[in-house]
C-alpha positions as CSV (number, residue, x, y, z in Angstrom):
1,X,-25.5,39.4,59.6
2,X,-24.9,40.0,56.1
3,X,-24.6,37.7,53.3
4,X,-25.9,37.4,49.8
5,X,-26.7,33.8,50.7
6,X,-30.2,34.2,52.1
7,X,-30.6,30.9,53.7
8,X,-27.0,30.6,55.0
9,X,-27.6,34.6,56.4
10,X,-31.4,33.7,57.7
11,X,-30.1,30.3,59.2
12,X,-27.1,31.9,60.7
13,X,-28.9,35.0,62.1
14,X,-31.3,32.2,63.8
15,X,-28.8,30.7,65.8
16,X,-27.2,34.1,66.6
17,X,-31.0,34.6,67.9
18,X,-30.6,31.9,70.0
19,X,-27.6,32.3,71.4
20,X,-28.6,35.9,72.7
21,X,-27.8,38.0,70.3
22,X,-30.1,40.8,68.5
23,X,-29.7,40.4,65.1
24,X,-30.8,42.3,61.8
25,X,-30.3,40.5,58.3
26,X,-29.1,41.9,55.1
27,X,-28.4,40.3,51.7
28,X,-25.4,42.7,50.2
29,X,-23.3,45.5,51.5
30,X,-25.3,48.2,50.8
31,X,-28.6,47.5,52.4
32,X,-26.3,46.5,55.9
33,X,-25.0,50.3,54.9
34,X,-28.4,51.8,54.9
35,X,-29.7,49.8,58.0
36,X,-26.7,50.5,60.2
37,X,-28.0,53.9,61.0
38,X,-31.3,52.6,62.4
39,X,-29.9,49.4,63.9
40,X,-26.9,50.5,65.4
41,X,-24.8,47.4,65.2
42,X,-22.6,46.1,67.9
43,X,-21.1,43.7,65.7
44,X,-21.0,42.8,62.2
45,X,-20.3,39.3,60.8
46,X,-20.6,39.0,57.3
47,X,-19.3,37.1,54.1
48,X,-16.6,38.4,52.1
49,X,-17.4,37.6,48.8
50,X,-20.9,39.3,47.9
51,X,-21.5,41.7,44.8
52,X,-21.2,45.4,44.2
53,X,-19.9,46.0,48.2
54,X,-17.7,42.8,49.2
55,X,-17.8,42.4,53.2
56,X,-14.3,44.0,53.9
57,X,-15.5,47.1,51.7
58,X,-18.3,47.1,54.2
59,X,-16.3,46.2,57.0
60,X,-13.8,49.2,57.0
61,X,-17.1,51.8,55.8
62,X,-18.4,50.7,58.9
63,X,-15.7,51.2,61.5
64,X,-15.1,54.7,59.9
65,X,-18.7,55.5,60.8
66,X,-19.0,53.2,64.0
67,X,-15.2,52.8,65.4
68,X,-16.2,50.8,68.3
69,X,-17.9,48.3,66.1
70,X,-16.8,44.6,66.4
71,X,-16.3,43.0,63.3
72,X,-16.0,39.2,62.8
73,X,-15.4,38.3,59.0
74,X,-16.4,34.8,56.8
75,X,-16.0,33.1,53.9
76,X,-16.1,30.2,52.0
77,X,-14.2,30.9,49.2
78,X,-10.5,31.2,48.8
79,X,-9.8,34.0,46.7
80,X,-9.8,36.2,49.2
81,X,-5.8,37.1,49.9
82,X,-6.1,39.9,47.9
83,X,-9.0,41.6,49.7
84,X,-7.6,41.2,53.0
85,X,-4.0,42.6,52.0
86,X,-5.8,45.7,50.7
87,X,-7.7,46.2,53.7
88,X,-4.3,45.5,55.9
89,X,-2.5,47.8,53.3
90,X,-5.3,50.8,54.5
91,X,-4.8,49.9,58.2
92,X,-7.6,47.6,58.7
93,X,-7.3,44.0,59.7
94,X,-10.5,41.4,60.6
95,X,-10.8,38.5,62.1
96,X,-11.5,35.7,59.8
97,X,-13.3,32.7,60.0
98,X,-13.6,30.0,57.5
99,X,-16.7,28.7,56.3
100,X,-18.7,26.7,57.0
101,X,-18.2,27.4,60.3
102,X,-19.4,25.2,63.6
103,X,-22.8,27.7,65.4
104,X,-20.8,27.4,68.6
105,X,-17.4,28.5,67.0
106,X,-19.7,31.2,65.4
107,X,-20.4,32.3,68.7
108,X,-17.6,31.8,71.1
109,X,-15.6,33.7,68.5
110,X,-18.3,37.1,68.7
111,X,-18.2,36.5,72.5
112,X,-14.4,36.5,72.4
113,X,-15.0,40.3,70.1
114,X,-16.7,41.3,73.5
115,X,-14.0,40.6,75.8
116,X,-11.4,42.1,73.9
């Protein structure tokens, strides 16, 4: 869970907690970066629009390093077009959700990242 928003990440990563899910919280791109190597991830969810490393920066990093990574995008803010066109532009594409998001959309929509 990543998100410069601490108490939207924290509160996020708590219901992620709850619904099963082992979960490691970062504040910006590049501390999700440096913890990736230790953590692992199965999935990342994180926010779009953060300083120095937005999410889909991070996002594409990631599933260079981690290719079977799942990868479930959010944001709240909608200047975001042209981050996702560059992304699609380099061959990556993310799901997106919109926030703020319902905790059992949050989750049905990582479960639904496991099935496919």
């Amino acid at each position: 869970m990543v998100d410069d928003e601490r108490i939207l990440a924290d509160t996020t990563a708590a219901i992620l907690r709850r619904a099963g899910f082992e979960t490691m919280v970062t504040y910006d791109g590049l501390s999700a970066l440096d913890n990736a190597a230790s953590f692992n991830p199965d999935y990342l969810l994180t926010d779009i629009m953060m300083p120095v490393m937005n999410g889909v920066e991070l996002a594409v990093t990631l599933t260079k390093m981690y290719p079977a990574l799942r990868i479930l995008l959010f944001s709240g803010q909608a200047g975001i077009a042209n981050i996702l066109e560059k992304s699609r532009q380099m061959g990556f594409e993310f799901p997106l959700l919109a926030k703020p998001v319902h905790p059992m959309n949050l989750v049905e929509s990582l479960k639904a990242l496991r099935e496919n």
